[in-house]
ZADO-1210 file (C-alpha; in nm, 4 decimals, padded with zeros to 6 digits):
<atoms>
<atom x="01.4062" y="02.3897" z="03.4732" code="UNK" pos="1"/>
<atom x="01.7177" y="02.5029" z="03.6904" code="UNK" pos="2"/>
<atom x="01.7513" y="02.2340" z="03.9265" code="UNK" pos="3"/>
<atom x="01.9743" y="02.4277" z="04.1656" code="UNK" pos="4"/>
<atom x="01.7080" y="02.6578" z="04.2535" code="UNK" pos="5"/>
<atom x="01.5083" y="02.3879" z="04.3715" code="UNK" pos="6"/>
<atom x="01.7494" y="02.3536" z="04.6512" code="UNK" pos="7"/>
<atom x="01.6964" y="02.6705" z="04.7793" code="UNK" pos="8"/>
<atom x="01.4675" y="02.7784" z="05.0167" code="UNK" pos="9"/>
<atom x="01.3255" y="03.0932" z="05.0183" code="UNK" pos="10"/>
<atom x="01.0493" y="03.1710" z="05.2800" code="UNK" pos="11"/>
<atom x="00.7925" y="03.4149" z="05.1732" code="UNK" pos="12"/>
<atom x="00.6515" y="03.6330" z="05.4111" code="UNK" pos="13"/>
<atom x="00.3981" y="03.8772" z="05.1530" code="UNK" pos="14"/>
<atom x="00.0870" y="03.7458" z="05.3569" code="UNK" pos="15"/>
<atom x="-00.1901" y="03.9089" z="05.2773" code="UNK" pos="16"/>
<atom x="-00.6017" y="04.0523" z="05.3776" code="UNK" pos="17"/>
<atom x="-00.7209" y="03.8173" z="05.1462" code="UNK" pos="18"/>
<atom x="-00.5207" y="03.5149" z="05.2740" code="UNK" pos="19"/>
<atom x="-00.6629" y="03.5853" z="05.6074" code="UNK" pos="20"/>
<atom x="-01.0345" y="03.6767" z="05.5652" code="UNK" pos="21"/>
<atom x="-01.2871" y="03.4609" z="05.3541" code="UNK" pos="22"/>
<atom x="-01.3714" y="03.5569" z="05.0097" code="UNK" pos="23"/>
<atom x="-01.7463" y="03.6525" z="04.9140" code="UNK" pos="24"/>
<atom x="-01.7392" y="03.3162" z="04.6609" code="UNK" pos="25"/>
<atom x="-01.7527" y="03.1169" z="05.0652" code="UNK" pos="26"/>
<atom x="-01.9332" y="03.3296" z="05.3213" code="UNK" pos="27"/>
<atom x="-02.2733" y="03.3441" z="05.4313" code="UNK" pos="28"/>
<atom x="-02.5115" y="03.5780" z="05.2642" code="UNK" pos="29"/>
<atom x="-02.9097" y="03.7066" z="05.2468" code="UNK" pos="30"/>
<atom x="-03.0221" y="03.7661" z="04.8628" code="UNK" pos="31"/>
<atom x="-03.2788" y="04.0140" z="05.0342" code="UNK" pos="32"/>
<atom x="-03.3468" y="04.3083" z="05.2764" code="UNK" pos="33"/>
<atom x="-03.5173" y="04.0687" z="05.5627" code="UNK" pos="34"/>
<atom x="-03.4096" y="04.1628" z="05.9393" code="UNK" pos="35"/>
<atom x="-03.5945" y="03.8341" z="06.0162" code="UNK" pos="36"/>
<atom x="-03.4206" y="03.6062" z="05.8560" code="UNK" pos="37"/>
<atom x="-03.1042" y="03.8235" z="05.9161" code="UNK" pos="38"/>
<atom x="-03.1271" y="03.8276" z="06.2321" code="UNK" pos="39"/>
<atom x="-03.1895" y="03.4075" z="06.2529" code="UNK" pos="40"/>
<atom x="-02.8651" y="03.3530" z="06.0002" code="UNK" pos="41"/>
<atom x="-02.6259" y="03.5806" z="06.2434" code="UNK" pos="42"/>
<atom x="-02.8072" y="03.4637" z="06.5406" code="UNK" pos="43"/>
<atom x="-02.7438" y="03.0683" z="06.4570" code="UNK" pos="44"/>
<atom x="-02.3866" y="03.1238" z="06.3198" code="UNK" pos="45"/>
<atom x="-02.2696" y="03.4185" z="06.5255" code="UNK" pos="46"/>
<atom x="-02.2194" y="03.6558" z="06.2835" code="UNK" pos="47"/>
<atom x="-02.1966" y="04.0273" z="06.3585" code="UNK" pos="48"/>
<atom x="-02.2133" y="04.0818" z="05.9611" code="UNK" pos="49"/>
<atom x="-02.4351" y="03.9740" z="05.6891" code="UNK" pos="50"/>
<atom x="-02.3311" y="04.0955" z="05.3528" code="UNK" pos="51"/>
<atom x="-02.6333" y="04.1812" z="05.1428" code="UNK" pos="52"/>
<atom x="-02.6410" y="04.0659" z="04.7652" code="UNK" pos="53"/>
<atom x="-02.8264" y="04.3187" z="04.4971" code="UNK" pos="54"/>
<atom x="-03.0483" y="04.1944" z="04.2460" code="UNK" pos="55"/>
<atom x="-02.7219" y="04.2901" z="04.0286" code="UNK" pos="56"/>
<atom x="-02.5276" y="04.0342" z="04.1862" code="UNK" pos="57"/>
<atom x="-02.3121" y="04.3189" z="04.3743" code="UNK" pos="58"/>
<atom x="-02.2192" y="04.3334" z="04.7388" code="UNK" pos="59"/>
<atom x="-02.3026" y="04.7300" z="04.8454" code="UNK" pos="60"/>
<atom x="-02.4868" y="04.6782" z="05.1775" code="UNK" pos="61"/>
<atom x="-02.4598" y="04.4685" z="05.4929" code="UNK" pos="62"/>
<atom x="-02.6497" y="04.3796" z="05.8019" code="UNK" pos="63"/>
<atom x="-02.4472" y="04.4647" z="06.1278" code="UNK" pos="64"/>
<atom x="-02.5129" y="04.4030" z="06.4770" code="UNK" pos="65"/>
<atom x="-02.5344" y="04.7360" z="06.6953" code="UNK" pos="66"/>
<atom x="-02.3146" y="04.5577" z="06.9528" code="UNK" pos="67"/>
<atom x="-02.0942" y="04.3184" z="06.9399" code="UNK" pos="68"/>
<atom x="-02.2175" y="03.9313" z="07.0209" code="UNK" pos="69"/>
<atom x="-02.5636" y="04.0850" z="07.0665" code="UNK" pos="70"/>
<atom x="-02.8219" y="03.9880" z="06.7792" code="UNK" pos="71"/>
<atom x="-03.1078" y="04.1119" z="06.9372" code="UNK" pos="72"/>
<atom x="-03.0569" y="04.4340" z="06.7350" code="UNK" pos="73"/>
<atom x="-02.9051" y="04.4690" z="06.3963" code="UNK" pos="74"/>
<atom x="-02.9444" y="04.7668" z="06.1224" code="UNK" pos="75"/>
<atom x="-02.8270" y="04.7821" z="05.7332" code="UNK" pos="76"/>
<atom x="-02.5020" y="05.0352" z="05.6386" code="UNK" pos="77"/>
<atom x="-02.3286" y="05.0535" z="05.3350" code="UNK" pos="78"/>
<atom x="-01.9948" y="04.9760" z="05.2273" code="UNK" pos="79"/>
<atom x="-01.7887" y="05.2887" z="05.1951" code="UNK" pos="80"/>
<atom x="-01.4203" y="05.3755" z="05.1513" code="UNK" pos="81"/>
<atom x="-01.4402" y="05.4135" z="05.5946" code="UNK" pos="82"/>
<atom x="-01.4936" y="04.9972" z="05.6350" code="UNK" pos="83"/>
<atom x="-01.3514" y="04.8661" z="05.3308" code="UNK" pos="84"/>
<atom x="-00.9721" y="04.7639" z="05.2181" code="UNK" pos="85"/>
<atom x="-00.8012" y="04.6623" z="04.9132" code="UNK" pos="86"/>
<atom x="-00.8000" y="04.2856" z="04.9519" code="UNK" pos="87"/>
<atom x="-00.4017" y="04.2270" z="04.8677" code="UNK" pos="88"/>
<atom x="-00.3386" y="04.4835" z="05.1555" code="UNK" pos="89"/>
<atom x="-00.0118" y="04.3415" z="05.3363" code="UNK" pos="90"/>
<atom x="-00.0851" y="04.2027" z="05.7113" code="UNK" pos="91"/>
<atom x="00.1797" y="04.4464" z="05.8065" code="UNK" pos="92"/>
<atom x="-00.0847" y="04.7233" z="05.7020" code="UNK" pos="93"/>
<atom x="-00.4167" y="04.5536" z="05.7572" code="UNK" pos="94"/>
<atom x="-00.2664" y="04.5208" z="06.1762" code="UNK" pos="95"/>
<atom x="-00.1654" y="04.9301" z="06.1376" code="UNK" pos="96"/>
<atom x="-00.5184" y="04.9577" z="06.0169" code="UNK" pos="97"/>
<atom x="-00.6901" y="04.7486" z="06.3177" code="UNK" pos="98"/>
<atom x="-00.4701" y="04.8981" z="06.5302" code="UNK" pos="99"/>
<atom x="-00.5299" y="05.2788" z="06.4509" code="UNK" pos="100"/>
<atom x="-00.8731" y="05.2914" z="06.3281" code="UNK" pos="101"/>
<atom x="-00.9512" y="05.0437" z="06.6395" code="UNK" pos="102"/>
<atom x="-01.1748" y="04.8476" z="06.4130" code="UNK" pos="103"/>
<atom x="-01.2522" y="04.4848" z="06.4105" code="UNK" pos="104"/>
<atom x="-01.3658" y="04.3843" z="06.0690" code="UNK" pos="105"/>
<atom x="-01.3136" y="04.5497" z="05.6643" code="UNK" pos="106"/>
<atom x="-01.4975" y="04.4524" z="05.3475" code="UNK" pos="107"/>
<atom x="-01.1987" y="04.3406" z="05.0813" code="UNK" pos="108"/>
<atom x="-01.2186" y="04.4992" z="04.7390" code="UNK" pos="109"/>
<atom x="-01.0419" y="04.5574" z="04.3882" code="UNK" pos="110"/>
<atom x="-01.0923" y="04.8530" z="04.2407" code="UNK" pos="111"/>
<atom x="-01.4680" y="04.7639" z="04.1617" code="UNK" pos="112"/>
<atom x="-01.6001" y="04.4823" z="04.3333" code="UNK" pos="113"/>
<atom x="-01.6214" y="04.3488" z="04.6925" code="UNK" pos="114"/>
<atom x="-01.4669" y="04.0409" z="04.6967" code="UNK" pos="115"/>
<atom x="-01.4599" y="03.9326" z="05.0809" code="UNK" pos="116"/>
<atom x="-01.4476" y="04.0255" z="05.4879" code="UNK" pos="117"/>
<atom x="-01.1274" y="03.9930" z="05.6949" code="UNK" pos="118"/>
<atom x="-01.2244" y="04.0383" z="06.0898" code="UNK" pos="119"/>
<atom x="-00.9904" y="04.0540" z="06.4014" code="UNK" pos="120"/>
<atom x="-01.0824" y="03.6774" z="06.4322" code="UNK" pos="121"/>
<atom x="-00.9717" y="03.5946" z="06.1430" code="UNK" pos="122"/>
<atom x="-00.6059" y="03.6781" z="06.2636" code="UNK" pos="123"/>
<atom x="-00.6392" y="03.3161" z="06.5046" code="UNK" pos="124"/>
<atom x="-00.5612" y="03.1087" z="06.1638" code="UNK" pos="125"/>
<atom x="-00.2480" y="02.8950" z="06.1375" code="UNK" pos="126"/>
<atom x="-00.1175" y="03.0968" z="05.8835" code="UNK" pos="127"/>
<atom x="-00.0959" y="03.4234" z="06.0933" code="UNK" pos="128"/>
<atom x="00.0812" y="03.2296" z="06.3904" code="UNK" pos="129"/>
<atom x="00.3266" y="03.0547" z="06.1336" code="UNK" pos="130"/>
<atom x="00.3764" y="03.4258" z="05.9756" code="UNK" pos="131"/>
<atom x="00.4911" y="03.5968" z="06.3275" code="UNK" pos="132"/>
<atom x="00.6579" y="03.2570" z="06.4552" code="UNK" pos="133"/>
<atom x="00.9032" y="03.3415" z="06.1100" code="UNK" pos="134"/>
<atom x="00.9058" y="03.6988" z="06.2388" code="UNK" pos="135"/>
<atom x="01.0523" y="03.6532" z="06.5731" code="UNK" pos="136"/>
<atom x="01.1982" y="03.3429" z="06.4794" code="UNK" pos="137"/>
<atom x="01.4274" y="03.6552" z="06.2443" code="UNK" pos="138"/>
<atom x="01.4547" y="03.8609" z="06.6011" code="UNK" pos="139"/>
<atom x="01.5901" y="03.6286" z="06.7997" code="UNK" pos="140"/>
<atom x="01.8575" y="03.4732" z="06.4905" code="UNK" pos="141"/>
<atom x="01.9420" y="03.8176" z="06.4712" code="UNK" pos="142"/>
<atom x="02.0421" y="03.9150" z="06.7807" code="UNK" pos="143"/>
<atom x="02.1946" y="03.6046" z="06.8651" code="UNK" pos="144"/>
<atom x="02.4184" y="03.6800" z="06.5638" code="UNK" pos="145"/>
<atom x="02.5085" y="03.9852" z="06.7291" code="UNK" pos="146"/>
<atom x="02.6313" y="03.8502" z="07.0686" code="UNK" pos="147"/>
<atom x="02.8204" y="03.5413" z="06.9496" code="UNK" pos="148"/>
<atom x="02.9944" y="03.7756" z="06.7021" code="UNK" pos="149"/>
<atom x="03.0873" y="03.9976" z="07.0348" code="UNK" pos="150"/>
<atom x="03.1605" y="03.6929" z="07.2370" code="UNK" pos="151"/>
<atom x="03.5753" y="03.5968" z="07.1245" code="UNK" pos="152"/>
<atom x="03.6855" y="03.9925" z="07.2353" code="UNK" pos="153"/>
<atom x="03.4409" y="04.0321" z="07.5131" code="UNK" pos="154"/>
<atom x="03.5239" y="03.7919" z="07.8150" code="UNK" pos="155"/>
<atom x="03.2522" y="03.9902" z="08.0213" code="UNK" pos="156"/>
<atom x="03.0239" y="03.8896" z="07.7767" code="UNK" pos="157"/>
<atom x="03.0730" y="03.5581" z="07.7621" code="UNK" pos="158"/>
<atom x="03.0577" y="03.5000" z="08.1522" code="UNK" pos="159"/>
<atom x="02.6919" y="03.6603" z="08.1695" code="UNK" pos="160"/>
<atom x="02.6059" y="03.4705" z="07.9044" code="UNK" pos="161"/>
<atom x="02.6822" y="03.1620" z="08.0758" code="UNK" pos="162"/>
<atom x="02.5452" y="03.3284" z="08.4352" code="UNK" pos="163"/>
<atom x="02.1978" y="03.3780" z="08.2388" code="UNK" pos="164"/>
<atom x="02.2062" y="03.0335" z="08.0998" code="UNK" pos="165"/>
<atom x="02.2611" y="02.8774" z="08.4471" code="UNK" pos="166"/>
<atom x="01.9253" y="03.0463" z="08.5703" code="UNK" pos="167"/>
<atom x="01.7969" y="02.9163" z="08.2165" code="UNK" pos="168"/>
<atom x="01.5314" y="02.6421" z="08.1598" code="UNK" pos="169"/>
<atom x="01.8249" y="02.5018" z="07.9083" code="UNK" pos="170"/>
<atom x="02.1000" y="02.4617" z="08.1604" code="UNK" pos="171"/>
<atom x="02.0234" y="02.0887" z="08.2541" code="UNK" pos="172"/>
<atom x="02.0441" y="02.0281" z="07.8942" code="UNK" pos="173"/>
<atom x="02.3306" y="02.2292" z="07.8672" code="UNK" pos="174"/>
<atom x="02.4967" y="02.0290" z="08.0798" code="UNK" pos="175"/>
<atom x="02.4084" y="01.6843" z="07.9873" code="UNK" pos="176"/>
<atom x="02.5460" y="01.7524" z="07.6161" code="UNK" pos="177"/>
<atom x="02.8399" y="01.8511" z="07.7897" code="UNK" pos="178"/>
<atom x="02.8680" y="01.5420" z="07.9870" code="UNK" pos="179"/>
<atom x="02.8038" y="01.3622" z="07.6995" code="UNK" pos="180"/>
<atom x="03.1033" y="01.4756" z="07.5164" code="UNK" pos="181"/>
<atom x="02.8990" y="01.7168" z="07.2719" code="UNK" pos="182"/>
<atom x="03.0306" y="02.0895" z="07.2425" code="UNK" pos="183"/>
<atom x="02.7505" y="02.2831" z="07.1542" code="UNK" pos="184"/>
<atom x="02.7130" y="02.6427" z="07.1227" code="UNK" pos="185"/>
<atom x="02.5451" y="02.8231" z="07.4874" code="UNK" pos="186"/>
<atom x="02.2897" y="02.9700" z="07.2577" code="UNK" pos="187"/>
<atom x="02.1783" y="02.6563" z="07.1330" code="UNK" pos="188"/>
<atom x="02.0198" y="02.6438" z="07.5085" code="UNK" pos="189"/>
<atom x="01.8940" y="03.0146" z="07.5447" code="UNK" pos="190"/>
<atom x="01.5094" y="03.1172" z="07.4981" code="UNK" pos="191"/>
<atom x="01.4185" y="03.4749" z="07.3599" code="UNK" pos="192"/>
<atom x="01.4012" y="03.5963" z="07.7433" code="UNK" pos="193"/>
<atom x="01.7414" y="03.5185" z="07.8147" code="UNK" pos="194"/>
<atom x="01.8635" y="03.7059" z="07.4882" code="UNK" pos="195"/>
<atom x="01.6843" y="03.9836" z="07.6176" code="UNK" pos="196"/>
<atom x="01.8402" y="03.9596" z="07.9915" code="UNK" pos="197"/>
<atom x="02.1723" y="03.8855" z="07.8385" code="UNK" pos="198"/>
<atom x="02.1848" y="04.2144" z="07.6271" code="UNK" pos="199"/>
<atom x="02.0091" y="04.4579" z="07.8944" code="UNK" pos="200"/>
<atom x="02.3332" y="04.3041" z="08.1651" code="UNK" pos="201"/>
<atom x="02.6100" y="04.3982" z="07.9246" code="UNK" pos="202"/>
<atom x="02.4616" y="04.6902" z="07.7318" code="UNK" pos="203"/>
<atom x="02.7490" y="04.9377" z="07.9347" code="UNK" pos="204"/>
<atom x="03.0089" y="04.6517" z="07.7667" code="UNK" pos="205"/>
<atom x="02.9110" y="04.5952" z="07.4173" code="UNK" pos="206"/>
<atom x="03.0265" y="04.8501" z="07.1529" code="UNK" pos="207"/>
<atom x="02.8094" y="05.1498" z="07.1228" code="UNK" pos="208"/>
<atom x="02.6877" y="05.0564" z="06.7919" code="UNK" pos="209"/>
<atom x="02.4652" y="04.7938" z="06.9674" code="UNK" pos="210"/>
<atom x="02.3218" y="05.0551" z="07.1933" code="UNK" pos="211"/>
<atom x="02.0349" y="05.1439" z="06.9484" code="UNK" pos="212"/>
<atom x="01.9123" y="04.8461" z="06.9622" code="UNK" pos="213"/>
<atom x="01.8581" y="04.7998" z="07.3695" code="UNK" pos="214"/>
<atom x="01.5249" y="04.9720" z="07.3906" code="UNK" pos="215"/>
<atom x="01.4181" y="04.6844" z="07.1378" code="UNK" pos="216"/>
<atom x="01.5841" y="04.4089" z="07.3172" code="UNK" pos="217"/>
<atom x="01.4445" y="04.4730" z="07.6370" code="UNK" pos="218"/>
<atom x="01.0788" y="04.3557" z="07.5109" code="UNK" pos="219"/>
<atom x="01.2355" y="04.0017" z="07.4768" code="UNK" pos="220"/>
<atom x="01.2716" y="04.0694" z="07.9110" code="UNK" pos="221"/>
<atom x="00.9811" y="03.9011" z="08.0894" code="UNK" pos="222"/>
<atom x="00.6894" y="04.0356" z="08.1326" code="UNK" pos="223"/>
<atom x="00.8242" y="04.2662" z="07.7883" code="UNK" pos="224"/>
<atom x="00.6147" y="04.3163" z="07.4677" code="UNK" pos="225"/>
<atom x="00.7382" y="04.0136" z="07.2282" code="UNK" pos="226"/>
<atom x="00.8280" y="03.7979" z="07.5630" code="UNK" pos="227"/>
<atom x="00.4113" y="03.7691" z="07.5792" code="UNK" pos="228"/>
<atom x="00.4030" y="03.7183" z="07.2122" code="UNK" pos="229"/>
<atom x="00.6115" y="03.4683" z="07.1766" code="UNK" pos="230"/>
<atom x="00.4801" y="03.2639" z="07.4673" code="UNK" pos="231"/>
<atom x="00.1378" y="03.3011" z="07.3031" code="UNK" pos="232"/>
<atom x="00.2454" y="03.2286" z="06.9223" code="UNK" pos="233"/>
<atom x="00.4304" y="02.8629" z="07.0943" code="UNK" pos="234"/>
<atom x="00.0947" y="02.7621" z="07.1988" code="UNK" pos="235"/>
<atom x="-00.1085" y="02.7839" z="06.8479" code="UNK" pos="236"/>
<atom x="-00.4761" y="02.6037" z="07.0198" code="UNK" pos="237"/>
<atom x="-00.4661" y="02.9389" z="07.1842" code="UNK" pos="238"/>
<atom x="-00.5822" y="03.2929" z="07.0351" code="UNK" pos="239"/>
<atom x="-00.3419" y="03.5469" z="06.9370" code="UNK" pos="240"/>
<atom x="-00.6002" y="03.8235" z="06.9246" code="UNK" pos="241"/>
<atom x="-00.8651" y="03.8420" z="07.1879" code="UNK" pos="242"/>
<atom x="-00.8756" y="04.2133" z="07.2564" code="UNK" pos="243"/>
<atom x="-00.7051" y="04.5691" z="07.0948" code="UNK" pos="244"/>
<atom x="-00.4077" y="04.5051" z="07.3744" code="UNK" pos="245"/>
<atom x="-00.3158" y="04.1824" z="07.1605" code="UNK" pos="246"/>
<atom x="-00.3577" y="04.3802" z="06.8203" code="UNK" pos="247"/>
<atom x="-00.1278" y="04.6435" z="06.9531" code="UNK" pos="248"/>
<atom x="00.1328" y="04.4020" z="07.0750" code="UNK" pos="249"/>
<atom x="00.1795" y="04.2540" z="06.7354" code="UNK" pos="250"/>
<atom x="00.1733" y="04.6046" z="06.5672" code="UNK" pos="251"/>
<atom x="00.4603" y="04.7024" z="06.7754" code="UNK" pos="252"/>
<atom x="00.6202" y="04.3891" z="06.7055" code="UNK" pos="253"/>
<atom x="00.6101" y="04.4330" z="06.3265" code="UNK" pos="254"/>
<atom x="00.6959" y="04.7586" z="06.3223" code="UNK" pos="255"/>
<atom x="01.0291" y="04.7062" z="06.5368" code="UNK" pos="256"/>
<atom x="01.1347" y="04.4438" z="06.3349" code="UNK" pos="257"/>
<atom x="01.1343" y="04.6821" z="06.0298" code="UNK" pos="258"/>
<atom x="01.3150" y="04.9072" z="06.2378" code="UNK" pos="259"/>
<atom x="01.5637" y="04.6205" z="06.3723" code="UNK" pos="260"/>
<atom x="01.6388" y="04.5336" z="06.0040" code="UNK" pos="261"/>
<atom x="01.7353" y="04.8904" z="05.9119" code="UNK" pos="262"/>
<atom x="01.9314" y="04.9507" z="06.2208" code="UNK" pos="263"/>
<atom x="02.1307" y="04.6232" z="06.1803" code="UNK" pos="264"/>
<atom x="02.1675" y="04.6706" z="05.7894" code="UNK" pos="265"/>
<atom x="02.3129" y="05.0282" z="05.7912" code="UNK" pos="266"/>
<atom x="02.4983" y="05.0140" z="06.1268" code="UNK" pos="267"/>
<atom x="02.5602" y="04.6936" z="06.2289" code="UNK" pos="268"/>
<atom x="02.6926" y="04.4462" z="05.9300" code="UNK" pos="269"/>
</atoms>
């Protein structure tokens, strides 16, 4: 065993359908075509799908309700290559997928068998907000890289920075470290919106490198795409995803920070 590598840490981030949905060896299923009992299973565990086992054993049909929440009426359609995904799809894909098919649920398959369900509420589990808390978590290191690496040749810079952190929630903190003898970098006290209000005031003085990288930076602004994100991901009791609006904030968010990457890697460092 190499020892050194056991004191590094390398955070994985290759989450995946299948760690996010439930697997067909745990959900709830009917052996039988019944729409009575069906329609009591989904009705007493709130299920708008009820996977249907064969007499082979295989998974090929489900019971769906015809809306949403409403088990009143429910009908039998079969799994086809339009509702069904290959389970190890990345959640970078399976969120492109909710987002631009604007469906809510997908069977999980190999290459012959169903294997499980993944559903927009499945994307409330600890492991999605602990995925995108690593993602912006990246966002915000970033571009905090980026300004205190501006900050010794930019004296503009550093006085907005210190304008931004006096309107900050961190400035009383700020200065009690200070008092107390500590000399702790001014980002240690900024939050993700003051990044974002920081880089939009002294776009016109940074090097036009950094330009590229404004119309991203501005969603960390209040009221801005990741700034309602991020305030949601810091509470985890609440849902991420309660309607498409959510699912197409954390698309965006995903997709920018592939972008953000790029831009900084080829441009930037």
């Amino acid at each position: 065993m190499n020892i050194e590598e056991e004191f590094n840490y390398k955070p994985t981030f290759d989450l995946t359908a299948a760690q996010i949905g439930i697997n067909k060896w745990s959900w709830k299923a009917i052996p039988e075509v019944n729409e009575i009992s069906a329609k009591q299973i989904m009705t007493e565990f709130k299920f708008d799908i009820l996977p249907i086992i064969e007499e082979d054993g295989s998974i090929k049909r489900y019971y769906q309700t015809l809306n949403r929440n409403d088990y009143r009426n429910i009908k039998i359609s079969d799994i086809d290559n339009t509702n069904k995904i290959y389970y190890r799809t990345s959640f970078n894909d399976l969120i492109h997928r909710f987002h631009n098919d604007k469906k809510w649920g997908y069977f999980l398959e190999d290459s012959q068998n169903v294997l499980g369900f993944v559903s927009d509420v499945n994307l409330n589990c600890q492991i999605v907000f602990n995925y995108l808390y690593q993602i912006i978590s990246e966002l915000e290191v970033s571009i905090s890289n980026i300004l205190k690496s501006e900050c010794s040749n930019n004296k503009e810079l550093e006085l907005e920075i210190m304008n931004v952190l006096k309107k900050s929630q961190g400035y009383k903190s700020f200065v009690k470290s200070r008092k107390e003898g500590k000399d702790n970098s001014l980002f240690e006290y900024l939050y993700s919106k003051d990044l974002g209000d920081i880089f939009k005031n002294t776009i016109d003085t940074l090097p036009d490198k950094y330009r590229v990288l404004n119309t991203f930076i501005l969603k960390f602004c209040e009221k801005g795409t990741y700034y309602d994100l991020r305030n949601t991901i810091m509470h985890p009791v609440k849902p991420i995803v309660n309607n498409e609006l959510d699912i197409s904030r954390i698309d965006c968010l995903l997709k920018d920070c592939e972008q953000i990457k790029i831009i900084i890697k080829e441009n930037i460092n």
